[in-house]
PQR file with spaces between the fields and no chain letter, atoms N, CA, C, O and H, PARSE charges and radii, in Angstrom:
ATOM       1  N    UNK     1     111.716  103.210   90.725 -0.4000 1.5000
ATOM       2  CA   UNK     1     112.961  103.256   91.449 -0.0000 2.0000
ATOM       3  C    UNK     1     114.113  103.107   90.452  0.5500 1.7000
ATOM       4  O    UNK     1     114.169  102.398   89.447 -0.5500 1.4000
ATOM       5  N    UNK     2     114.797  103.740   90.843 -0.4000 1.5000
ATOM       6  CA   UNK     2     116.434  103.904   89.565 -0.0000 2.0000
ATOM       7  C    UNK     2     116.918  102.714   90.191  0.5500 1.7000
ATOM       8  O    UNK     2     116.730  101.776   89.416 -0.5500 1.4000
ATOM       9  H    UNK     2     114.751  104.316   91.659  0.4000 1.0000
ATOM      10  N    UNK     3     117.536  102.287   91.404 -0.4000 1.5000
ATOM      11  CA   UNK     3     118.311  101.363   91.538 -0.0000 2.0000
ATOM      12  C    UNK     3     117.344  100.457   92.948  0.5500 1.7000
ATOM      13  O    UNK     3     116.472  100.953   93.661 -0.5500 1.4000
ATOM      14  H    UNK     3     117.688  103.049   92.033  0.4000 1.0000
ATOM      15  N    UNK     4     117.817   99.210   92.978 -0.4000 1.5000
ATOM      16  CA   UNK     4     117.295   98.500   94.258 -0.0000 2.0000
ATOM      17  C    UNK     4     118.160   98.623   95.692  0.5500 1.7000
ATOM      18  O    UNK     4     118.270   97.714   96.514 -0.5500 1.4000
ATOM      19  H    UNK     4     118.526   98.807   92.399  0.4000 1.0000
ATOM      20  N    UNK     5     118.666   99.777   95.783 -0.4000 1.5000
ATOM      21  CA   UNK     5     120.015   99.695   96.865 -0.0000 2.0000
ATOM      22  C    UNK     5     119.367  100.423   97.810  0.5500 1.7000
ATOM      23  O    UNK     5     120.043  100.619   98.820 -0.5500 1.4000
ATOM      24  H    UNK     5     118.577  100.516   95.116  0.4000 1.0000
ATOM      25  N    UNK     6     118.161  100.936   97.808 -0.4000 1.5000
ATOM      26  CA   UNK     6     117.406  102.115   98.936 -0.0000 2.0000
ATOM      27  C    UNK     6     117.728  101.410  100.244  0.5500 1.7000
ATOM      28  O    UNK     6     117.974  102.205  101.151 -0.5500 1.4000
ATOM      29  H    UNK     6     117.612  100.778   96.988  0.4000 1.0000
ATOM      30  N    UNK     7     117.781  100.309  100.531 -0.4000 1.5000
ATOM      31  CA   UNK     7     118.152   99.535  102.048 -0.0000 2.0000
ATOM      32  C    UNK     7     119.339   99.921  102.234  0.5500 1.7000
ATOM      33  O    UNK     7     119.422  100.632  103.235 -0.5500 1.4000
ATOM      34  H    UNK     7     117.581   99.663   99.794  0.4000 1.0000
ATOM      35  N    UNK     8     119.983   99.812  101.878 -0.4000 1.5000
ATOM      36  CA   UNK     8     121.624  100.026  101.575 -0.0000 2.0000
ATOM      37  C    UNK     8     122.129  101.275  102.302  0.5500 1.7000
ATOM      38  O    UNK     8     122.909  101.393  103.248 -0.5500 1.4000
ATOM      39  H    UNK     8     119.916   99.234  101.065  0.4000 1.0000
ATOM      40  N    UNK     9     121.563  102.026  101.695 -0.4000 1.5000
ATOM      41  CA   UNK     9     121.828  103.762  102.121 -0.0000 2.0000
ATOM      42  C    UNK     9     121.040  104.178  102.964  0.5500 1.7000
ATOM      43  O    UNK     9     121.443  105.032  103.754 -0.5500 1.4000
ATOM      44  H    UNK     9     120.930  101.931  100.927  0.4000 1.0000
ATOM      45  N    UNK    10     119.632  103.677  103.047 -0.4000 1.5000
ATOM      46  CA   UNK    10     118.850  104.396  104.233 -0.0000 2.0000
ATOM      47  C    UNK    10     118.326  103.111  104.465  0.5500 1.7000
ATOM      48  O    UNK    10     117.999  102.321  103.580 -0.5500 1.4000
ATOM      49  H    UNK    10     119.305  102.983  102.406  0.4000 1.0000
ATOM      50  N    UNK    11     118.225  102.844  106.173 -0.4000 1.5000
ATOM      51  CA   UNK    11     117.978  101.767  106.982 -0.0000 2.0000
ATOM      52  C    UNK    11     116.262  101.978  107.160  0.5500 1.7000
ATOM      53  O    UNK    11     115.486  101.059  107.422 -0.5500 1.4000
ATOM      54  H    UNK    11     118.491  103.486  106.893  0.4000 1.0000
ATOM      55  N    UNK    12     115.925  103.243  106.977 -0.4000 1.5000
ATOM      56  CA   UNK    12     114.110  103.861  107.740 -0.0000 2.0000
ATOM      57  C    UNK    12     113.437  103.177  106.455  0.5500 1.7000
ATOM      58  O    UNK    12     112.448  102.507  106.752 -0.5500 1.4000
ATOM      59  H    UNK    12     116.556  103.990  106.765  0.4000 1.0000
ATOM      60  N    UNK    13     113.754  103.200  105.106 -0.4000 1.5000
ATOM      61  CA   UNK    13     112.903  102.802  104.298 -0.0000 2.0000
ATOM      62  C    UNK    13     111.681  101.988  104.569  0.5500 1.7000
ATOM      63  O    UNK    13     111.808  101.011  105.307 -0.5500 1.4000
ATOM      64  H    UNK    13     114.557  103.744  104.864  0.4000 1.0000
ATOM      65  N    UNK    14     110.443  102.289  104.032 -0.4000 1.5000
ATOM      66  CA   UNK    14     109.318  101.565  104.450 -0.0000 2.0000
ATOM      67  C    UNK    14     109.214  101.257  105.712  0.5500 1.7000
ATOM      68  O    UNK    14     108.606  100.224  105.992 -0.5500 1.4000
ATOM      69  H    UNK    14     110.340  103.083  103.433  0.4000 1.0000
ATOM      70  N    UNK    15     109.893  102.243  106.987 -0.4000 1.5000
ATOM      71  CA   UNK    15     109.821  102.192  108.445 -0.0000 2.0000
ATOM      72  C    UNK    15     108.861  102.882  109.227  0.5500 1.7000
ATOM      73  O    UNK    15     107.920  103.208  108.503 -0.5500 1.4000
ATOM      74  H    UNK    15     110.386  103.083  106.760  0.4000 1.0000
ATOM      75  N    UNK    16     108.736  103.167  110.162 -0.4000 1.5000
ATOM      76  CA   UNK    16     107.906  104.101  110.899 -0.0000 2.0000
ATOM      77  C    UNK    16     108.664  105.713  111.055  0.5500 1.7000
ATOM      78  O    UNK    16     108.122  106.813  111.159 -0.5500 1.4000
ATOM      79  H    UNK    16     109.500  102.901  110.750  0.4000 1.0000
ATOM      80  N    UNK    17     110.192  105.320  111.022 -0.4000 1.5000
ATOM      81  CA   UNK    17     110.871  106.141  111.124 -0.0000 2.0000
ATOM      82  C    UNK    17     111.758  106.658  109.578  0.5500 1.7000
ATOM      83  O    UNK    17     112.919  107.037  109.425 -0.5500 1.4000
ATOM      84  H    UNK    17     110.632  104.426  110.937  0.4000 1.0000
ATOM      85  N    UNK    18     110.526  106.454  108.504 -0.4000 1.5000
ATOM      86  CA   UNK    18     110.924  106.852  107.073 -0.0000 2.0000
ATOM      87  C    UNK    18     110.841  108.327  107.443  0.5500 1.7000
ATOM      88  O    UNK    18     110.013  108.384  108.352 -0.5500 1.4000
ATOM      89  H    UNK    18     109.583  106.146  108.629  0.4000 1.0000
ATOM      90  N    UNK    19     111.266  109.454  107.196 -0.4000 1.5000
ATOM      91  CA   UNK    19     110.577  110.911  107.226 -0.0000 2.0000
ATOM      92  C    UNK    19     111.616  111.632  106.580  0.5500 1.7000
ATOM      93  O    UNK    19     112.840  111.506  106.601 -0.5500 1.4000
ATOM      94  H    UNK    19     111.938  109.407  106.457  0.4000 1.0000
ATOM      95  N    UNK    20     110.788  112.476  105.957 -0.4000 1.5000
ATOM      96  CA   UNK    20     111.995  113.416  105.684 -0.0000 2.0000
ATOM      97  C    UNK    20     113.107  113.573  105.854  0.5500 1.7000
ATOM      98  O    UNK    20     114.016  113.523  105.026 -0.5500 1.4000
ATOM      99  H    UNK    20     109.794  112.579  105.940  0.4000 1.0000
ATOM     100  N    UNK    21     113.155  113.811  107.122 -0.4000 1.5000
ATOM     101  CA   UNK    21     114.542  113.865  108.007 -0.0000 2.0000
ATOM     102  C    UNK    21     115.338  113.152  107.744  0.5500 1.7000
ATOM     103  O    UNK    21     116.514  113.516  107.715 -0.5500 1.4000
ATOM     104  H    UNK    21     112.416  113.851  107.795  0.4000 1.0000
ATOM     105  N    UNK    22     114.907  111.722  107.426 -0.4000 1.5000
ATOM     106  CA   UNK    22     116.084  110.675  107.372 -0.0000 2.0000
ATOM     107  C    UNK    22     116.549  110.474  106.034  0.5500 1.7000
ATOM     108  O    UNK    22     117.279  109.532  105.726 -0.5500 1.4000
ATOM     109  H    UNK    22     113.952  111.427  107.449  0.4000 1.0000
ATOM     110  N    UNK    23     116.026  111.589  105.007 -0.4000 1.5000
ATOM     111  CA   UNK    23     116.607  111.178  103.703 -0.0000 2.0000
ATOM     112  C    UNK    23     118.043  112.233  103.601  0.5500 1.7000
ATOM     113  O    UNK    23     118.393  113.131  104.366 -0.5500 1.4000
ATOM     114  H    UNK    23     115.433  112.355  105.257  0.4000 1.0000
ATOM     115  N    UNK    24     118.755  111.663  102.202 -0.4000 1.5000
ATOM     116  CA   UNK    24     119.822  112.632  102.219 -0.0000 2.0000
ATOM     117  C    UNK    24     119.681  113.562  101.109  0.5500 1.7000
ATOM     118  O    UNK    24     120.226  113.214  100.061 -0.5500 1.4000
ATOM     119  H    UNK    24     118.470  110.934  101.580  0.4000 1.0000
ATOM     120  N    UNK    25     119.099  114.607  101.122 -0.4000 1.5000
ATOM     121  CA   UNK    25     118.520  115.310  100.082 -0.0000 2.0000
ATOM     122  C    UNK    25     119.379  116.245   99.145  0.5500 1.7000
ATOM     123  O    UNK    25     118.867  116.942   98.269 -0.5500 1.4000
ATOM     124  H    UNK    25     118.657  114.890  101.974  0.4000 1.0000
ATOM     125  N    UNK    26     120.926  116.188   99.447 -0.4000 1.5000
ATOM     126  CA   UNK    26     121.302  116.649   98.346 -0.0000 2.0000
ATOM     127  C    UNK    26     121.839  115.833   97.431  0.5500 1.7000
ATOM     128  O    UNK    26     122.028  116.280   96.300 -0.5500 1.4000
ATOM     129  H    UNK    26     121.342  115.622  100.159  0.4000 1.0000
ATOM     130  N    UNK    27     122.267  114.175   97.818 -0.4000 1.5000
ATOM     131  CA   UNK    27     122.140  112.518   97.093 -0.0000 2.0000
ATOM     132  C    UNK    27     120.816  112.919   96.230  0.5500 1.7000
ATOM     133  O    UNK    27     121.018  113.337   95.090 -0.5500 1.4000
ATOM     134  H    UNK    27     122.114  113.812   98.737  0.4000 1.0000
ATOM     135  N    UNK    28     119.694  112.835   96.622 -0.4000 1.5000
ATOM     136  CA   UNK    28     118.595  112.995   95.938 -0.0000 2.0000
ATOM     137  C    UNK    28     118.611  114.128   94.605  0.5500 1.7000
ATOM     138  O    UNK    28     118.320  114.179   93.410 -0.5500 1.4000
ATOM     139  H    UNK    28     119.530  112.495   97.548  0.4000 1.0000
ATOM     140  N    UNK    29     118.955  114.654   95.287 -0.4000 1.5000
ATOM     141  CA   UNK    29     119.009  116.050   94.195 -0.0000 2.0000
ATOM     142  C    UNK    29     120.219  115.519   92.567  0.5500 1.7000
ATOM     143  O    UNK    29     119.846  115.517   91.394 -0.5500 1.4000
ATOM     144  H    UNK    29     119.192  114.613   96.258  0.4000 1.0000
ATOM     145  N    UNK    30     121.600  115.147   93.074 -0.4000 1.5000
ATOM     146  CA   UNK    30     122.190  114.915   92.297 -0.0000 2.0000
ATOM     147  C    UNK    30     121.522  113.730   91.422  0.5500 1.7000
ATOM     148  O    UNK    30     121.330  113.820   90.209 -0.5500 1.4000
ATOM     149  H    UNK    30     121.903  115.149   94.027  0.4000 1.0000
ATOM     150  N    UNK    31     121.192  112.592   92.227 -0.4000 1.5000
ATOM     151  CA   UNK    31     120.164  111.493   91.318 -0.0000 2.0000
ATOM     152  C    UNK    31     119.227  111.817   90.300  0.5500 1.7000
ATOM     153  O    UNK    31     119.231  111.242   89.211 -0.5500 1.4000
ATOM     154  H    UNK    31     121.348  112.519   93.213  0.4000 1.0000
ATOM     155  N    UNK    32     118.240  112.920   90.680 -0.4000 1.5000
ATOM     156  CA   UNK    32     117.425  113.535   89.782 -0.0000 2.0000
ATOM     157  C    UNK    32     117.838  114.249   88.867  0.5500 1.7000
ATOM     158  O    UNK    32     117.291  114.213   87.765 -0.5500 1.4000
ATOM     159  H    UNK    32     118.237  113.386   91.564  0.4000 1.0000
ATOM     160  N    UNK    33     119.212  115.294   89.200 -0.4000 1.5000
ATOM     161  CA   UNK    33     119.781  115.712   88.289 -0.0000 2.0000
ATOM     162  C    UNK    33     120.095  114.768   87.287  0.5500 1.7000
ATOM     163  O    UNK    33     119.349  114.490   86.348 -0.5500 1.4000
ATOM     164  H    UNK    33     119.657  115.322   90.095  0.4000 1.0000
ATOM     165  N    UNK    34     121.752  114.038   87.601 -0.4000 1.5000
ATOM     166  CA   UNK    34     121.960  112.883   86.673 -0.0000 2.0000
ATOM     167  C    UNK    34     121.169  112.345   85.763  0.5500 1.7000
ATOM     168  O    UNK    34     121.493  112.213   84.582 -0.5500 1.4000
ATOM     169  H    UNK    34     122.357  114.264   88.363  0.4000 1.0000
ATOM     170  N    UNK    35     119.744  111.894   86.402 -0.4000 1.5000
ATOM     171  CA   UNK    35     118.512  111.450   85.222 -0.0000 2.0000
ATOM     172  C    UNK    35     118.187  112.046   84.299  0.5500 1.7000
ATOM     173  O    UNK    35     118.122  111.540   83.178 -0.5500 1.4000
ATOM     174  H    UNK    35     119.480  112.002   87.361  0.4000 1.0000
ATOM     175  N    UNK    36     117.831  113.602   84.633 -0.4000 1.5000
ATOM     176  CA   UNK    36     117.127  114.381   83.760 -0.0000 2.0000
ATOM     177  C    UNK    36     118.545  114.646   82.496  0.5500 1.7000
ATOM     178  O    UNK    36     118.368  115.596   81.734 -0.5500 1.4000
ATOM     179  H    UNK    36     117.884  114.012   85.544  0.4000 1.0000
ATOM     180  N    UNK    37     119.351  114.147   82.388 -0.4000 1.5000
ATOM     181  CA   UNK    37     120.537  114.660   81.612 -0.0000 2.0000
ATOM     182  C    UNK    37     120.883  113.467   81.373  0.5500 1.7000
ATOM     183  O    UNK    37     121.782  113.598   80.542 -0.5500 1.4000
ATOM     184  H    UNK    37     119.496  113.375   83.007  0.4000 1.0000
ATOM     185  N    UNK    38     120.727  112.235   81.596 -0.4000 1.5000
ATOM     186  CA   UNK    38     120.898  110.953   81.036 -0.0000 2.0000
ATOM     187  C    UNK    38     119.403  110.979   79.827  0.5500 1.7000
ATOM     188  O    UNK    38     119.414  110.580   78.663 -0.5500 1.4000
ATOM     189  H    UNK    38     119.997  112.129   82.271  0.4000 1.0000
ATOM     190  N    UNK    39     118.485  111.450   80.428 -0.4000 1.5000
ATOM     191  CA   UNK    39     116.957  111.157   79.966 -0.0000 2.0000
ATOM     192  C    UNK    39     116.481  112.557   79.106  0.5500 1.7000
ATOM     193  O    UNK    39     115.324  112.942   78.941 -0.5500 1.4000
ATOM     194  H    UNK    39     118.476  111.774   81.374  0.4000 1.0000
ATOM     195  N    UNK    40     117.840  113.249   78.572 -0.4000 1.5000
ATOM     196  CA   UNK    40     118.000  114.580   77.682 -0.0000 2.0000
ATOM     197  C    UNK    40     116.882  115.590   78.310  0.5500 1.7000
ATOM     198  O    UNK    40     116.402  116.343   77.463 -0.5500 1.4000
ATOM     199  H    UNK    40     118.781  112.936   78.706  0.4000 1.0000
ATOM     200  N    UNK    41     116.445  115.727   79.455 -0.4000 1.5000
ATOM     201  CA   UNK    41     115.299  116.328   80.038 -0.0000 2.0000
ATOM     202  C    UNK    41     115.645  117.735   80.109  0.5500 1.7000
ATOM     203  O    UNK    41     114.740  118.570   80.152 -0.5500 1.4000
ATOM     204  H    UNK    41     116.834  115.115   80.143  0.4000 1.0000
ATOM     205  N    UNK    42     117.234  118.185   80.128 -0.4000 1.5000
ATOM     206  CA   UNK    42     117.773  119.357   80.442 -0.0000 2.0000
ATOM     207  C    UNK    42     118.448  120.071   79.566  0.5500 1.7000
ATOM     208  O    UNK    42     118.933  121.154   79.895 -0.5500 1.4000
ATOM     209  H    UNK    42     117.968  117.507   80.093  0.4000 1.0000
């Protein structure tokens, strides 16, 4: 995990109602981006 804030932003974490759906997938996208270019990956 990059940061401990996953409660923070999404309430479903480790829920019944974790799913896909409830993530915000272009947040995600920029996160992974950001990494791979902090972590010279790109």
């Amino acid at each position: 995990m990059v940061t401990d804030t996953s409660f923070l932003r999404n309430p479903n974490v480790h829920q019944m109602s974790d799913t896909i759906e409830t993530l915000d997938l272009p947040f995600f996208c920029a996160v992974v981006e950001g990494l791979a270019d902090a972590l010279g990956a790109v």
